[in-house]
Structures are given as C-alpha cells and as structure tokens.
C-alpha positions as CSV (number, residue, x, y, z in Angstrom):
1,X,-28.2,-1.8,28.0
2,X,-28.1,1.1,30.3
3,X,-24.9,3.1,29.3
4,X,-23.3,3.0,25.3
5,X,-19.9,4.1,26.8
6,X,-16.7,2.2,25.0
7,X,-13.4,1.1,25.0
8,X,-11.2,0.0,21.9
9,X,-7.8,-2.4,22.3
10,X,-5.6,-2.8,20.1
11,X,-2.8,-5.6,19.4
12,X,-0.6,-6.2,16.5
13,X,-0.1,-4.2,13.0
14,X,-0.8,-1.3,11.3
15,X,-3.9,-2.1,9.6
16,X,-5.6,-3.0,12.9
17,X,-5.0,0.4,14.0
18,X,-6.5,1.8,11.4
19,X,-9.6,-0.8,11.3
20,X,-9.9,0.2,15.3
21,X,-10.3,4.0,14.4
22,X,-12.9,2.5,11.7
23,X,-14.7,1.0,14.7
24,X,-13.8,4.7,17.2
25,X,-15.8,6.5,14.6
26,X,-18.5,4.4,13.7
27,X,-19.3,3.9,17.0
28,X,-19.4,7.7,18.1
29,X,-21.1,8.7,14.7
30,X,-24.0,6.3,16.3
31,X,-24.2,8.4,19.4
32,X,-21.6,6.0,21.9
33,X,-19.3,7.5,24.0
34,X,-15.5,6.7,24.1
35,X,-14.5,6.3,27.3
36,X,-11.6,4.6,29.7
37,X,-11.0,1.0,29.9
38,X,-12.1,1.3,33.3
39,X,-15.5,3.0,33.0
40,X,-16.2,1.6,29.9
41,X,-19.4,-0.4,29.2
42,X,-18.2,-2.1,26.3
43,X,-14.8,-3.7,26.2
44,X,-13.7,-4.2,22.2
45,X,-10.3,-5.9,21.4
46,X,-9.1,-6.0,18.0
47,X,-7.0,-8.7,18.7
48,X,-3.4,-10.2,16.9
49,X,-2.7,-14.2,16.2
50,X,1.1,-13.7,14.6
51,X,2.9,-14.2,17.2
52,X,2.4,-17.2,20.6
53,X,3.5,-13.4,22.4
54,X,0.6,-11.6,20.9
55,X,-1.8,-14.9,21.5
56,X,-0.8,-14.8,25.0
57,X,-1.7,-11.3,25.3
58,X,-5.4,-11.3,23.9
59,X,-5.8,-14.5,26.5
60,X,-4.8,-12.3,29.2
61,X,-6.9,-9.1,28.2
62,X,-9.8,-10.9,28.5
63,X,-9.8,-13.0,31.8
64,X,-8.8,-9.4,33.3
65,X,-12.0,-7.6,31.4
66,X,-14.0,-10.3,32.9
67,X,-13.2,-9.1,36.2
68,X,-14.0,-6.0,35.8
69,X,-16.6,-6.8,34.5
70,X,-18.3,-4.8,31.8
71,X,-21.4,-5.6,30.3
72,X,-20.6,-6.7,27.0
73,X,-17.1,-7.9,25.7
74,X,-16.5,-7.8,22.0
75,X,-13.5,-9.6,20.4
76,X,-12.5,-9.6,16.7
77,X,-9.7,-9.4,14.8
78,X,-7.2,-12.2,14.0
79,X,-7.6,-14.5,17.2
80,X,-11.3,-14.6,16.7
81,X,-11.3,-15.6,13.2
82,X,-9.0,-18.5,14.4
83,X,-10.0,-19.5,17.8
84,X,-13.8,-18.4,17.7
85,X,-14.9,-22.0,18.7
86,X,-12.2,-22.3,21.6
87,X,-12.9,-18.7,23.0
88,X,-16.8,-19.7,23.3
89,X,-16.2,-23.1,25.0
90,X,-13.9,-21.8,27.7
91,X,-16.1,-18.6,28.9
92,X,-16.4,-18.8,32.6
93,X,-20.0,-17.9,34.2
94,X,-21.1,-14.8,34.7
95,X,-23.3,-12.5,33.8
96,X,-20.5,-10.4,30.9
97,X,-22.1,-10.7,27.3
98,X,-19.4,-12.1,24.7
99,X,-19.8,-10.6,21.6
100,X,-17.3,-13.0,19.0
101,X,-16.9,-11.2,15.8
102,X,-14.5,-12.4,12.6
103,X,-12.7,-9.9,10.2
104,X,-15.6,-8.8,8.1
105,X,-18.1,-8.7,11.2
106,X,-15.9,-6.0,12.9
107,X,-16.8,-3.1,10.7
108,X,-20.2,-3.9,11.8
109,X,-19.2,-3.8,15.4
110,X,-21.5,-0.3,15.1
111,X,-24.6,-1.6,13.6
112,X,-24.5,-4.8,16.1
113,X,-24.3,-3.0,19.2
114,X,-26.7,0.0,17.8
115,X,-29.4,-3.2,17.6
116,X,-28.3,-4.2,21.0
117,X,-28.3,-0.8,23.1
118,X,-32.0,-0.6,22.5
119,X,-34.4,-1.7,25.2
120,X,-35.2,-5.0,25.6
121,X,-32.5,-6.4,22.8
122,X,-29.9,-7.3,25.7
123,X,-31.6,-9.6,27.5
124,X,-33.1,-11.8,24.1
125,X,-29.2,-13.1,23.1
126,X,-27.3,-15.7,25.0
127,X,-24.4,-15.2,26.5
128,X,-22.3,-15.6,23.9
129,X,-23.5,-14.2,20.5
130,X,-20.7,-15.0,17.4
131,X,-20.7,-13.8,13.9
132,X,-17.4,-15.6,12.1
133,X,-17.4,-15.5,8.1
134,X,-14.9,-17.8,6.5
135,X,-13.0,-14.9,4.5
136,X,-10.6,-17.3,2.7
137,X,-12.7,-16.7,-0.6
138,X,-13.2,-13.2,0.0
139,X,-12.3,-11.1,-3.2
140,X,-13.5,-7.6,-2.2
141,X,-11.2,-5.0,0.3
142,X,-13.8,-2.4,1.8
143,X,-12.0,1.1,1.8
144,X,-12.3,1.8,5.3
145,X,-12.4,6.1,4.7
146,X,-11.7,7.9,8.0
147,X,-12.2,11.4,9.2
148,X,-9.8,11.7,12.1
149,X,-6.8,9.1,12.9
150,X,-7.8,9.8,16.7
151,X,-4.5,11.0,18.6
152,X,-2.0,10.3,16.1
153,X,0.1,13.2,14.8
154,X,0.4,11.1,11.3
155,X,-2.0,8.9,9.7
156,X,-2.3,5.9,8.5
157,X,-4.3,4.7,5.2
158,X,-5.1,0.9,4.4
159,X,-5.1,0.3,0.8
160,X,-5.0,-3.3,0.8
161,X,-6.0,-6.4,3.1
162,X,-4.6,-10.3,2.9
163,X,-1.9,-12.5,1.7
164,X,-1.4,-15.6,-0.7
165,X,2.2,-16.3,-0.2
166,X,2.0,-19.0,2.5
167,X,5.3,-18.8,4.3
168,X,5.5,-21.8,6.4
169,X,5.8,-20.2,9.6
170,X,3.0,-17.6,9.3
171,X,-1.0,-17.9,10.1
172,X,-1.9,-14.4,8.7
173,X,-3.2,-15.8,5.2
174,X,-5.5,-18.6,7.3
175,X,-7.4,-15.9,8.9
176,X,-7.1,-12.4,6.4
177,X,-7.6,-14.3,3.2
178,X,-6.8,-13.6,-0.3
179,X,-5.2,-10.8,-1.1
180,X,-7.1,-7.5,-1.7
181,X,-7.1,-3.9,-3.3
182,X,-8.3,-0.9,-2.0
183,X,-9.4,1.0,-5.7
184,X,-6.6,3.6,-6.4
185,X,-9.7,6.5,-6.4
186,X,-10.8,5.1,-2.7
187,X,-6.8,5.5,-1.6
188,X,-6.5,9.2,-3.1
189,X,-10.3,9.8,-1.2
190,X,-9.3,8.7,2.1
191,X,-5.4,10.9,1.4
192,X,-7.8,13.5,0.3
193,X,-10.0,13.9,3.7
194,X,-6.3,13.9,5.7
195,X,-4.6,16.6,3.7
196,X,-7.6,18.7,4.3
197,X,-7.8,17.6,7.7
198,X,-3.8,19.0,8.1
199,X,-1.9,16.2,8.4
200,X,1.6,16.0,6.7
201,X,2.4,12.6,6.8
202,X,0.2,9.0,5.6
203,X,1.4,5.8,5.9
204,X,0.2,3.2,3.2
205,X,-0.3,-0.2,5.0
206,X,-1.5,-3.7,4.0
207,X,-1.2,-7.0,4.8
208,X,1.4,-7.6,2.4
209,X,1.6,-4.1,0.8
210,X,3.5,-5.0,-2.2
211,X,0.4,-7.5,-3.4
212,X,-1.9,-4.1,-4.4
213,X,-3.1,-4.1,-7.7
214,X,-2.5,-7.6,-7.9
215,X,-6.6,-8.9,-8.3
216,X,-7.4,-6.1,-10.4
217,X,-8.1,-6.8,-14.3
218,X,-5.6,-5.9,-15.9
219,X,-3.4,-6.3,-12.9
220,X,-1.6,-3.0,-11.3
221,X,1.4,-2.7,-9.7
222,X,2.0,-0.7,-6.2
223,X,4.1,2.1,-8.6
224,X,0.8,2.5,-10.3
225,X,-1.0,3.5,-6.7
226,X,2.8,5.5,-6.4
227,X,2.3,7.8,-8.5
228,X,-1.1,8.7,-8.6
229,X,-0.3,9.5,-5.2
230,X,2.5,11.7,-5.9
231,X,0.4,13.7,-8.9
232,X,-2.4,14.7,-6.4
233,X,0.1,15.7,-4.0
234,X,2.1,18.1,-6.3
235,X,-1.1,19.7,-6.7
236,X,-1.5,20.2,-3.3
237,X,1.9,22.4,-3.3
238,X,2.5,21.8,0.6
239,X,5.1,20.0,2.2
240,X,4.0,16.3,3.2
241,X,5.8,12.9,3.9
242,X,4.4,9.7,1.8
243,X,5.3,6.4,4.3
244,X,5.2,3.1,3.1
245,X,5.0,0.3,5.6
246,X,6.6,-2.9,4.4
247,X,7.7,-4.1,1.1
248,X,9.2,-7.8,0.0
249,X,12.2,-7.9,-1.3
250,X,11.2,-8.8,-5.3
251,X,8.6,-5.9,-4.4
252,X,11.6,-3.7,-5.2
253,X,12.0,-3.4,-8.9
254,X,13.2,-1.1,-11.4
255,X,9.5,0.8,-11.3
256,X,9.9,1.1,-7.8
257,X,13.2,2.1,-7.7
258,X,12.3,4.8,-10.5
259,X,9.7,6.2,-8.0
260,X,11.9,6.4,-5.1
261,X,14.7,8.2,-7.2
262,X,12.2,10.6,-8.7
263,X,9.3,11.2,-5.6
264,X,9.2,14.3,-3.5
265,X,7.3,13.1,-1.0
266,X,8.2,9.5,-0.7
267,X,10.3,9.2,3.1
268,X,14.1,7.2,3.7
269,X,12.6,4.4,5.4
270,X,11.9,0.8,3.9
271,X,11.4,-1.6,6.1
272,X,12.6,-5.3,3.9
273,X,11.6,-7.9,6.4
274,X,14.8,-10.7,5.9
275,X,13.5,-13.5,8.3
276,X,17.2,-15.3,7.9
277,X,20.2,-14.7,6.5
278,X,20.4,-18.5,5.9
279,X,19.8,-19.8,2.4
280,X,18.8,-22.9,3.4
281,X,16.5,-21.5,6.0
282,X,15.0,-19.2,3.6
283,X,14.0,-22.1,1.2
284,X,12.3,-24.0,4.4
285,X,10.6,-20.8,5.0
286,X,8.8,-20.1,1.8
287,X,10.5,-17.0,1.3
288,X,11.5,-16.6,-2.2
289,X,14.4,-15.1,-2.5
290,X,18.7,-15.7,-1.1
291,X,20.5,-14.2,0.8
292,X,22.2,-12.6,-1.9
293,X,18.8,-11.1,-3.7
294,X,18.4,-9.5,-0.5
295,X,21.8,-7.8,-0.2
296,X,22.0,-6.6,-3.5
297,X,18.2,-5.1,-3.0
298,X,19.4,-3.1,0.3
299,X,22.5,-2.0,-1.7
300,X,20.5,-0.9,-4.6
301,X,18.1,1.0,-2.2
302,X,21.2,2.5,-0.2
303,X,22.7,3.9,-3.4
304,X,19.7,6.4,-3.7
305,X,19.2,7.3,0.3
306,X,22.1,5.9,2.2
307,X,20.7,8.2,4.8
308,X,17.6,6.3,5.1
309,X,16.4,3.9,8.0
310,X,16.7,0.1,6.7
311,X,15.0,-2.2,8.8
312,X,14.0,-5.5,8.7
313,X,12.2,-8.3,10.8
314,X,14.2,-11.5,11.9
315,X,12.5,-15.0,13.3
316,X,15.5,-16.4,15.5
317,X,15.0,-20.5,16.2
318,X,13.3,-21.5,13.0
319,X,13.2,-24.7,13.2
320,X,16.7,-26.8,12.0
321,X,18.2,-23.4,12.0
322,X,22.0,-24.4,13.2
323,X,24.9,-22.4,14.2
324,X,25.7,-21.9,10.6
325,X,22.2,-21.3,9.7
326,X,22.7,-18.0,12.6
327,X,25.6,-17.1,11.7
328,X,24.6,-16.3,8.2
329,X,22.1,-14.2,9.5
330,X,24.6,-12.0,12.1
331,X,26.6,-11.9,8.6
332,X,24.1,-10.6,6.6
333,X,22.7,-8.0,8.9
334,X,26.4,-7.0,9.9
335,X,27.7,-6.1,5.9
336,X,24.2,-4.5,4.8
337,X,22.8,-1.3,5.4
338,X,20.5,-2.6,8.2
339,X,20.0,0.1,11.3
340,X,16.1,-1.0,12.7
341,X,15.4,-4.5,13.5
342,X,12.6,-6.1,14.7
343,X,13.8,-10.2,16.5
344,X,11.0,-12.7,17.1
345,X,11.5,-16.0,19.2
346,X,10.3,-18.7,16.4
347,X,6.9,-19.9,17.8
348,X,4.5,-22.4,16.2
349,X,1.7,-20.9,14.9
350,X,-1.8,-23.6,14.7
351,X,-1.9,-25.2,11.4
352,X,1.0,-23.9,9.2
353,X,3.7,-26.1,7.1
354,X,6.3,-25.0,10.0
355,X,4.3,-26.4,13.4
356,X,5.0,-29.7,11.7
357,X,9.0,-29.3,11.5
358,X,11.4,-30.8,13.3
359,X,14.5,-29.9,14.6
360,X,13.0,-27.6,17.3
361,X,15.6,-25.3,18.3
362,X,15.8,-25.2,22.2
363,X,14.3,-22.0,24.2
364,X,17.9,-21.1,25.9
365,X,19.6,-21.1,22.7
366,X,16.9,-19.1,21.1
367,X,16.8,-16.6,23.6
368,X,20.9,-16.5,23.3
369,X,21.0,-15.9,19.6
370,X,17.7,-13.1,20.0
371,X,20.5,-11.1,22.4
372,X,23.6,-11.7,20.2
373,X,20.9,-9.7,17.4
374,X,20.2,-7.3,20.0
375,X,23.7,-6.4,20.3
376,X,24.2,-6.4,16.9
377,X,21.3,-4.0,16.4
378,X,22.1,-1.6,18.8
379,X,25.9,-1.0,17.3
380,X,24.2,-0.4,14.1
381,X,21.6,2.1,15.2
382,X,24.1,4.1,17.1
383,X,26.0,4.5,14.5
384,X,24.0,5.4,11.9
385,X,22.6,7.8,14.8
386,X,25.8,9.3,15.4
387,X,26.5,9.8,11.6
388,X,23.2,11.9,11.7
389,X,24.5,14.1,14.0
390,X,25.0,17.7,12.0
391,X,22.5,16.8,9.3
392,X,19.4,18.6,8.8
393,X,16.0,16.5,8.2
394,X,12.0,16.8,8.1
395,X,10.6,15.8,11.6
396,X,6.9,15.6,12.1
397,X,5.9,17.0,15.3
398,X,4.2,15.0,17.7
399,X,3.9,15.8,21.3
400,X,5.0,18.0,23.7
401,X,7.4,16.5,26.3
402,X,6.8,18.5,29.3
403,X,9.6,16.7,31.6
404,X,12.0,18.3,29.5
405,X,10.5,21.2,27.6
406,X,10.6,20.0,24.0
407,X,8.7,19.0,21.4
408,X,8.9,15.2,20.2
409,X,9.1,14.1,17.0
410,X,9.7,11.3,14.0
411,X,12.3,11.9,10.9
412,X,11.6,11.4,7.6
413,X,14.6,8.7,8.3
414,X,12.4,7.2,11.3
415,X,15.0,8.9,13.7
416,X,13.3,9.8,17.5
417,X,13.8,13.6,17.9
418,X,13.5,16.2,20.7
419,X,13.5,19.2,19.3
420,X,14.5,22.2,20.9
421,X,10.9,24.0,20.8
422,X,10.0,26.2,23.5
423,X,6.1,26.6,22.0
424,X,3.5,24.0,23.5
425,X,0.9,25.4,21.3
426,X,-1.3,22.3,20.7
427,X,-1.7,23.6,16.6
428,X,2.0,22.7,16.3
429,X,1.3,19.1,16.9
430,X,1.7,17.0,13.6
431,X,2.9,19.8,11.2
432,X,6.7,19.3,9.6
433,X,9.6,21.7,10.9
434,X,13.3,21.1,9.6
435,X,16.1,20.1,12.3
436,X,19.7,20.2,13.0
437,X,20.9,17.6,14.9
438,X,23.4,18.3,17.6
439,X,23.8,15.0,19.6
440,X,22.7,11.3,20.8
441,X,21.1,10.5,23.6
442,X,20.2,6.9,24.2
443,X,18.1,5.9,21.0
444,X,17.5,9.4,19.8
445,X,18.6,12.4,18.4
446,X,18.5,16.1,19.7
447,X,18.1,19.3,17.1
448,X,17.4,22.9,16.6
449,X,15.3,24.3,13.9
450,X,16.7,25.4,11.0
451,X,14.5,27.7,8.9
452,X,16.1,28.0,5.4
453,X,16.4,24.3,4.5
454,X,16.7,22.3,1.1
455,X,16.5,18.7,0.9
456,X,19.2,16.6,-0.5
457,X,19.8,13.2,-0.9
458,X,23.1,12.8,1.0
C-alpha cells in the first residue's frame, strides 16, 4: 500500500459515532493520516441497518466509493454483521480491496490495516478479505476510552452496547447482541480524560441505555452509574452538563426520578421513544408498556422540569395500524409534554417477528399520517420555543457562525441558540455561557449573555 491516508463515514446512532472516533484515533496513533473522502486511500463506513432509509444509504456509499476508487474499502458496523455474505457476492470487478469487518472486528480496523500497509501484505489477500464474529453470545462491552471527540464541542461516552428486548419491528439485537456494561470505573475513566481535556458536556449512550448494570453480579441499575457520576463531578467544582441519550419508559422509576430531582448536572432533556400511541399497537410491537404508563411517566418527568425538551421516536404504518390505531398516537403526543419528535416510515427489517405481519399499511397513507405528525410536531416545538423566550439557560458553545456574526450553540433544554457573541476566539468553542432569550427564529432561539445567573427549575 503506497499511501496510509483515511477516511471515516458514519451512519446511524450515537454509539457509532463514538466507535468511529475509536477507529479516528487508533488509526492516527498508528502513524495514518486522516484525510478527505476524496483523497483518501482508505474508505471506512461504520454503517447503520435500523432503518430500509439507512440500508439504502450504506448501498449507495459504496457503489460511489467504488468509483472513485480507493484502494481499500472497509465496511463494518451493523449492515456488515447482517449482510456480510450478500455484500461479498455482489462486488463488481475491479481492482478496490474490500475489507468486511463485523462489530467486534472494527476496533481492530487499526491492527488490520497496520498488517496490511506494510510491503508486500497488499497484494497476498484476495479481493475481498472478511472478519464477521457472531456476537449474539457476546457477554463482555470493551470500554472504548477516547482522548479527543474529534470536532465536537460536547462529547459523547459509551457505557453500554446491545439489546435483549426483541421488539418486533427492530433488527438491532440480531446484530449488537446481548446486552452489555461498560464497568462504572471505565465510565468515570473515560468522563475523567474529557473533563481534563475541557469539555463541559458528556453524553452517556448505549444501545439501550437503561439495560447498564443489568449483566453485572449483583445486578446495578443505571442510578447506580448516576451517581457515581454526579460525586466525581462535585469534586470537580466546575460547571458541566451530564446528557443522557435515551431511556424506556419503565427505565424511569422512583431511583431515577430521585436523581433527576436531586442532580446538578443532570440536563432537561429525556428523550422516551413512544413508537405508538395505540395500545393495541404497542402489544403487537413488543413494547411493554400502555399508552397510559407512558403519559403518566412524561407527566411525572414534567412536574420536576416542565422546561425540559421531551422527545420521543414514532414508527408511522406499523403494520394493522388503523385510523384509530393513528389517531391514538396524534392524541397522545397532542395532551403530553412532547416538543422533539423523531417519525419513521414503518419498513421491514430482515428476519424480525414484524416482516412477517400482515395488514401492510399502504405507502400513500403512510407518508400522509408521517405529515399530519410533522404538523403536529412543529406546533409543539414552537410553542414551547416561544415560552422560552425571556428565560435564561446554559448553552454550550459550539461554532462560530460567520454569515451572521454569532456564536452557535445547544441548551441544556436541547434548544438551537445564536448567541449574540461578537468574539470568534476558537478557545470559546465548547465552554458553557448563560443566555437570555429574546426571540424565535424558525427552529431556534436568539439570546444575549447574562453574567450573574442562578439556575432554577421553572
């Protein structure tokens, strides 16, 4: 291999983003060169498999790379631990090495392409080289511990990996296994290395986030990560914003609630996924939980911070979902506290209980219902935006917007923010100023900084 210059893709969640910084680092600490997509010897996608959209999208990212072409190709992530087989069959022919790697192969993306950069290895693999571990009995969650979150004004920490709850509709158990634990002392390591490294804000993702603890013996509970978190960070005696991803609705109990009523650190935003609104939906879904559980958890949450962002995802055209299936869900995301939503198109995902269900909702009406949402979502943001306006909150600074002079920035409510910051010095970038805002434009909000500001819940 002549050059060791490479480019990282990303599709899909949270924790890929943070397992493609994983691969960033490993890569550079081995003496290769990040570089654009364009000049780039090595082409890696850390691909996505959740959604037919996402699917779609790692097919078309690679027939372009192959045009390009590079030298050597690597994909991982979700659609190689499903499609591996496919992928390999269907490579056209040229001279582009393919490099198929599963979940557990990619943090050895380094060490593979270390072997392979030195002369004489490139030519002694075929075309297509794949390493694909079944990790459906995997028991074991690497703490992936970074030094940089590369760009990103706030940084995100994976403390856990998988999922055993099978909803009917979802492949991400079939290909991230069991679910997980980062150790609690691996978690506070990696917070550790950012604090020092001055960022004010982490973001605690998993797979299914709620499920930490959950393999240990004795089992712990996410609180238990919670506040061990919160305890270093008092120590610390600096301002900083504790983000949690996503939590399931019987993820929110009294302990929880207890830490969210009691943090300092913990941010107004919980993001509840709902899925439908429809009991009878629900119960076809997996999900185990009503309608009614998941109202009086928002309510519960909204009581404490009813200034916080509550968002939620929603699958519109699950199968034998009927006007009165739909209409529960408008209803239910109407009367809560709901302000962020994320809508997904129902599509089929290979192999799970839902591909095999009838009463396929038709592709017109789907795409009606997703805009009747989109309506519904936008008169909720707004107005929970324009209820902002006069308040005073945290913002994490994040770039300089140089079409209109200010400095942009995210809430501790998850609220867009200009704020009106003459100073471009680059040292400003991820640190936490407090803001006033003073009006709405489109999907965000417009302040000034305030200097003497307390907190409150209100």
């Amino acid at each position: 291999m002549k050059g060791k210059n490479f480019f990282v893709k990303t599709l899909g969640c949270k924790v890929n983003q943070v397992e493609s910084a994983y691969i960033v680092e490993s890569l550079l600490r081995e003496g290769f060169s990040l570089s654009s997509e364009k000049e780039a010897e090595i082409l890696i996608l850390n691909s996505c498999i959740v959604t037919a959209k996402a699917e779609t999208e790692t097919r078309k990212i690679i027939k372009r790379w192959l045009k390009l072409p590079p030298q050597i190709i690597v994909l991982t992530g979700c659609y190689s631990q499903k499609f591996y087989k496919e992928v390999s069959r269907n490579l056209p022919d040229n001279q582009v090495k393919f490099l198929i790697l599963g979940q557990k192969e990619k943090f050895r993306i380094a060490e593979i392409l270390k072997k392979l950069s030195q002369e004489g290895q490139i030519s002694e693999i075929s075309k297509v080289f794949i390493q694909v571990e079944d990790v459906s009995q995997e028991k074991v969650c690497l703490p992936v511990i970074l030094h940089n979150f590369f760009g990103h004004s706030r940084a995100f920490v994976k403390v856990q990996d998988g999922c055993d709850s099978f909803c009917s509709y979802c492949i991400v158990p079939y290909v991230r296994g069991a679910p997980r634990s980062v150790p609690a002392e691996k978690v506070l390591e990696q917070i550790k290395i950012f604090v020092e490294k001055g960022y004010k804000e982490v973001v605690l993702t998993g797979i299914h986030l709620g499920k930490w603890g959950q393999d240990f013996k004795p089992k712990k509970k996410l609180t238990d990560l919670l506040w061990k978190i919160e305890e270093y960070l008092e120590l610390q005696e600096k301002e900083f914003n504790l983000r949690l991803s996503s939590l399931e609705v019987n993820e929110v109990d009294e302990d929880f609630l207890e830490f969210v009523k009691k943090s300092r650190f913990l941010v107004p935003h919980f993001h509840i996924p709902l899925q439908s609104g429809s009991n009878r939906i629900l119960k076809l879904m997996n999900r185990n939980y009503t309608r009614e559980q998941y109202m009086e958890t928002l309510l519960k949450l909204y009581e404490i911070y009813p200034y916080a962002t509550f968002g939620a995802d929603v699958i519109v055209g699950f199968p034998g979902e009927s006007e009165d299936d739909f209409k529960d869900t408008y209803e239910v995301i109407k009367d809560s506290p709901l302000n962020w939503l994320h809508i997904f198109p129902f599509s089929p995902r290979s192999g799970t209980a839902a591909e095999k269900l009838p009463g396929r909702v038709s592709p017109s009406v789907i795409k009606k219902r997703a805009e009747v949402l989109k309506r519904l979502f936008s008169e909720k943001r707004r107005c929970f935006l324009e209820k902002e306006i006069g308040k005073t909150r945290k913002v994490v600074l994040e770039n300089f917007d140089e079409s209109r002079g200010m400095w942009k920035g995210l809430s501790e409510n998850y609220i867009s923010t200009f704020v009106n910051l003459r100073d471009k010095k680059t040292e400003l970038k991820g640190k936490i100023v407090k803001v006033k805002f003073l009006k709405l434009e489109k999907d965000y909000l417009i302040g000034d900084l305030v200097k003497d500001f307390q907190n409150k819940k209100a």
